[in-house]
C-alpha positions, 0 to 999 in steps of 0.5 A, spaced: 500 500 500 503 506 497 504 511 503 499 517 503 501 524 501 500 530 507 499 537 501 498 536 494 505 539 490 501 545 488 499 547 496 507 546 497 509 550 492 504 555 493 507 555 501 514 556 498 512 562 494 508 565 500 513 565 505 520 566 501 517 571 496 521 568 490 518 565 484 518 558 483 517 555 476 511 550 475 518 545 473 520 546 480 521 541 485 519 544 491 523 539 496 529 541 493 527 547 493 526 547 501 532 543 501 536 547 498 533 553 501 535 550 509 541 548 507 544 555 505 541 559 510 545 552 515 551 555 511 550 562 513 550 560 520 556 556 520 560 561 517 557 567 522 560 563 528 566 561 524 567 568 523 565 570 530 570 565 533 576 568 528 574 575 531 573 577 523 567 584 521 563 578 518 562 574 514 567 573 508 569 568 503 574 564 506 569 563 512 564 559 507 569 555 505 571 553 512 564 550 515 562 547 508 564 540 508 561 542 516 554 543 512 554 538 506 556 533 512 548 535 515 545 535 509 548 528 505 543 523 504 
């Protein structure tokens, strides 16, 4: 017996559109949109306490390339 969905991918997608206020294209996954979307602001995160940490102004490139093998760790299926 196949599982039951919660939302339809429409309700999801209209969801999406509302809270991030981006346009997302009819083709487009919206759980890879989420997932995507969570990941980066993981990233962001990691980076700000990195810099933090590194007494740096905020947040600069080397800082993102520190924390992320960190975040991709997180997301990896």
């Amino acid at each position: 017996m196949a599982p039951k969905k919660l939302y339809p991918r429409s309700t999801i997608r209209r969801i999406v559109k509302a809270h991030s206020n981006k346009s997302v294209s009819k083709n487009t996954d919206t759980l890879v949109f989420l997932d995507y979307t969570l990941f980066i602001q993981d990233l962001m995160r990691e980076a700000s306490v990195h810099a933090k940490k590194t007494k740096q102004r905020g947040i600069t490139a080397d800082s993102v390339r520190k924390v992320t093998e960190k975040s991709l760790m997180k997301f990896k299926c």
